[in-house]
C-alpha positions in Angstrom: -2.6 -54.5 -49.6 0.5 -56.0 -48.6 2.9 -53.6 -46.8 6.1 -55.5 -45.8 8.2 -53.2 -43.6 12.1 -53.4 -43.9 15.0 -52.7 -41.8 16.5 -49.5 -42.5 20.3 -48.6 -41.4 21.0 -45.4 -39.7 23.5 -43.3 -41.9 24.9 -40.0 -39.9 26.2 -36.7 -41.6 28.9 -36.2 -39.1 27.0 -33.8 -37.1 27.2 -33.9 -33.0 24.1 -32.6 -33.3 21.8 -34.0 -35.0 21.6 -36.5 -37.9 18.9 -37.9 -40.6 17.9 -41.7 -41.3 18.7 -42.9 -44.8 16.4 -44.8 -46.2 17.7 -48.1 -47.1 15.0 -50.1 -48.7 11.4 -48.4 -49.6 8.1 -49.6 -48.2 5.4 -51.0 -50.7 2.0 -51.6 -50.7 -0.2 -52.5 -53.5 -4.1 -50.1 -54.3 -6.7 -51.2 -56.4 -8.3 -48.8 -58.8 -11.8 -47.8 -57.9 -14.5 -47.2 -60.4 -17.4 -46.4 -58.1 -17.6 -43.2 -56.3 -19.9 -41.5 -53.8 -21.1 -42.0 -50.4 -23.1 -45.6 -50.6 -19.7 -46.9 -52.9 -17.5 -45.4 -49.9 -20.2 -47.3 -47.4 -20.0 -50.4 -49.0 -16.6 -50.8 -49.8 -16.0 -50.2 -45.8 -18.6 -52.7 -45.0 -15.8 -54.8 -47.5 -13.0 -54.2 -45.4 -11.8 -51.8 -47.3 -10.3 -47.9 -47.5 -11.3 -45.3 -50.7 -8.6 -43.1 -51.1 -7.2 -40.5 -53.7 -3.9 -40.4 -55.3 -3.0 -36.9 -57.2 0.0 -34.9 -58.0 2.0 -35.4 -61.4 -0.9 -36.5 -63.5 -4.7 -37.0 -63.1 -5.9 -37.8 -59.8 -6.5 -41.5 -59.7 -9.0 -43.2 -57.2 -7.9 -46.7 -55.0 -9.1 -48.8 -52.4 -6.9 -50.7 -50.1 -7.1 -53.5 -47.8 -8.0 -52.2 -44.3 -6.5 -54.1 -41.9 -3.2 -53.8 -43.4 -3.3 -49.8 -44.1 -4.7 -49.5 -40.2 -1.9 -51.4 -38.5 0.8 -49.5 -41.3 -0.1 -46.1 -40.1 1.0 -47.7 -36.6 4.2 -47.5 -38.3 6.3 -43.9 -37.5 8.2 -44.9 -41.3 4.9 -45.3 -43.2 3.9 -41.6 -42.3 7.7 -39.6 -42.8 8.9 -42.3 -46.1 8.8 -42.1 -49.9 6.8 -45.2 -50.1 6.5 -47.7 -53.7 3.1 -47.9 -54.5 1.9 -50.6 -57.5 -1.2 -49.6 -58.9 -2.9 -51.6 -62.2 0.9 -53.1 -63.1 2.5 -49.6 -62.2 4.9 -48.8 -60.0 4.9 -45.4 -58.4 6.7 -43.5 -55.6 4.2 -41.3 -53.0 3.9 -39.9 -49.9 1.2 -40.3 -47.4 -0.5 -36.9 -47.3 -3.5 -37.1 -44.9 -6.1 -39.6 -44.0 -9.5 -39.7 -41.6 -10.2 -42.3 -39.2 -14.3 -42.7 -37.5 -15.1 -40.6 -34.8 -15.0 -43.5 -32.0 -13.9 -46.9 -34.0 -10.6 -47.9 -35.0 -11.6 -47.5 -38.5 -9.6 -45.7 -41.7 -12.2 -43.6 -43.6 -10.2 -42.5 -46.0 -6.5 -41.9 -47.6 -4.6 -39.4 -49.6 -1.4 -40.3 -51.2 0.7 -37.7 -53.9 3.0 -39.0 -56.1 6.2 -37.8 -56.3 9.4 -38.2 -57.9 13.6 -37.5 -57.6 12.8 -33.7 -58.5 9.9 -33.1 -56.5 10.2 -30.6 -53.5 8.5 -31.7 -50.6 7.4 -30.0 -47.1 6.5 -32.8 -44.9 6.6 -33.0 -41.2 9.6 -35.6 -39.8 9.8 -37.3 -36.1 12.1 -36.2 -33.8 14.5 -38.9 -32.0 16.4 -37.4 -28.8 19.3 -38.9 -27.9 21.5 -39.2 -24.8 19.5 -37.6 -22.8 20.6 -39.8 -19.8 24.3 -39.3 -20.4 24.2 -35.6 -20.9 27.0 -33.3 -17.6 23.0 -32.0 -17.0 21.1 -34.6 -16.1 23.8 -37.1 -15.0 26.1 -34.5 -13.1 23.4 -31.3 -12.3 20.5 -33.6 -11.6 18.4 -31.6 -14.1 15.3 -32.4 -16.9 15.7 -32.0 -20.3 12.2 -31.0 -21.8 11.4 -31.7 -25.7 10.2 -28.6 -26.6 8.9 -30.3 -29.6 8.7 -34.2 -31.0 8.5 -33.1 -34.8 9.9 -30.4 -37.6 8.3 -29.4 -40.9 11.2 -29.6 -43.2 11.6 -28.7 -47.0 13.7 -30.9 -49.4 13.6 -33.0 -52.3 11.8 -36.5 -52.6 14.4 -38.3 -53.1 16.5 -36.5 -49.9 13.5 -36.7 -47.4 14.8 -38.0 -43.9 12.1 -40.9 -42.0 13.5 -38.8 -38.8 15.8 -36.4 -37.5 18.4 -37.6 -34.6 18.5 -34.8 -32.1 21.9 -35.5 -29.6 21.3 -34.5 -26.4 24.5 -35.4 -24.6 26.2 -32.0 -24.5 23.9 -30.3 -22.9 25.7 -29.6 -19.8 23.6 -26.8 -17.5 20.0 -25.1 -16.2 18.4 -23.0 -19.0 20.5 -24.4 -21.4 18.5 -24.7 -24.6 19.0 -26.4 -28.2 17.3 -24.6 -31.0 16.7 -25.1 -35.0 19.9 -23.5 -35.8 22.0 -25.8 -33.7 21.1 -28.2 -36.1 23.5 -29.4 -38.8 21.0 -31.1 -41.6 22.5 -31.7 -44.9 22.6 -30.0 -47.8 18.9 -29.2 -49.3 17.3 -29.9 -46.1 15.7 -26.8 -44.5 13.1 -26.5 -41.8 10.2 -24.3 -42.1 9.6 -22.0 -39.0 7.0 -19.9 -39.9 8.4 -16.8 -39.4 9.8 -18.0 -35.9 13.6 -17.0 -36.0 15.4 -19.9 -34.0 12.7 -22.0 -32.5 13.8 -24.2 -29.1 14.1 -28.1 -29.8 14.8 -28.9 -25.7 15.7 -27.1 -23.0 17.1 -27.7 -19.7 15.4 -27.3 -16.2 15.9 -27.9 -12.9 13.9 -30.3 -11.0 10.9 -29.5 -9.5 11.2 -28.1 -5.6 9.1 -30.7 -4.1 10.8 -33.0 -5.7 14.3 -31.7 -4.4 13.2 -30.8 -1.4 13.8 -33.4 1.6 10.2 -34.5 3.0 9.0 -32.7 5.9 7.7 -34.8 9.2 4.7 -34.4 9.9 3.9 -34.1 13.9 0.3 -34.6 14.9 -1.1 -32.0 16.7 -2.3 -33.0 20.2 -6.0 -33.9 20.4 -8.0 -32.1 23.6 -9.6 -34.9 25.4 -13.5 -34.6 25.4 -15.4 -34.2 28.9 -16.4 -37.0 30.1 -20.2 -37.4 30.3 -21.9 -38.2 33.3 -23.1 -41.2 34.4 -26.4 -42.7 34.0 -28.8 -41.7 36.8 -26.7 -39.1 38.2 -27.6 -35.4 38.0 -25.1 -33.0 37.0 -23.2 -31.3 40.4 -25.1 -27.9 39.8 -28.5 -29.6 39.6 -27.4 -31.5 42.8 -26.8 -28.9 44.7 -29.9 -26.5 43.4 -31.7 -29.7 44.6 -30.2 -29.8 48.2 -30.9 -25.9 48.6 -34.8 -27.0 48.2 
């Protein structure tokens, strides 16, 4: 499976707000039908070095295998999980998304992949990244001394194949005071883009807050308190003054 990852160029839709990444050039990867199926296939094709997977949607499902090292070090890869991705399958070229996949309990093993085939018309609902963006700049972090906290690092949005975004650009830089908040609706997305709240009516991307008091808060010295000085024993061979003079009485 050979998955060669290309540059993509940023394209914004004129929003202060936030903006989507056009995809420029679309990741491939080449699967390998499967004929054998079960749990001793699965086994030894993973003793191979390789993944079973599934592709379905627009058709009958098909079944693949693909080169291991290559998918595990792909779905390193923030594009490989938000893209339309080119897959070439038995001569055929087909467009999919990444739809879910299992890894082993303790080692850095894929156990399985899902893939769904899509096209131009097909309406998607796929969760996208969040990038935050001049945060550092911003009147409330360089002039109020606050924090701006992500609320949230990803959206489930609703579009078309063909118009899915690898991430959303969230612009931070005009938040300007304390409790200050940027929310779903302050987001311009292009036309056919919507994001799916769940019945939530304006969820909170960021917010800002103030720092945290002992972080403001000069340090306080710290005086040691006095320490009593401990009686000093007696020497060795000599009574205590009572006992001496209880002894001179006798």
């Amino acid at each position: 499976m050979r998955i060669p990852f290309a540059s993509r160029k940023t394209q914004p839709l004129g929003s202060l707000v936030a903006g989507t990444q056009s995809i420029g050039e679309t990741m491939k990867f080449t699967a390998y039908e499967r004929t054998k199926q079960g749990t001793g296939a699965s086994r030894r094709l993973r003793n191979a070095a390789k993944v079973p997977g599934i592709v379905y949607g627009a058709g009958a499902p098909a079944m693949i295998e693909l080169d291991h090292n290559a998918l595990f070090f792909a779905l390193k890869k923030e594009a490989f999980h938000s893209s339309l991705l080119e897959m070439e399958l038995a001569g055929k070229t087909e467009q999919v998304l990444l739809r879910d996949y299992s890894m082993h309990a303790f080692r850095p093993m894929v156990m399985h992949v899902d893939f769904q085939r899509v096209d131009a018309t097909t309406k998607v609902t796929k969760r996208v990244p969040l990038h935050f963006v001049n945060e550092e700049i911003s009147p409330a972090v360089k002039t109020e001394g606050c924090l701006v906290n992500h609320v949230v690092n990803e959206l489930l949005i609703q579009c078309l194949a063909s118009q899915l975004p690898e991430f959303l650009t969230v612009d931070l830089g005009h938040l300007a005071t304390r409790g200050q908040t940027l929310t779903v609706n302050d987001l311009k997305l292009a036309e056919g883009i919507k994001v799916v709240t769940h019945g939530k009516p304006n969820p909170v991307i960021a917010s800002v807050t103030a720092l945290a008091a002992e972080e403001t808060a000069a340090p306080e010295e710290v005086v040691a308190a006095p320490v009593a000085a401990a009686p000093a024993a007696p020497a060795k061979g000599k009574a205590p003054a009572k006992d001496k003079e209880k002894s001179n009485k006798k």
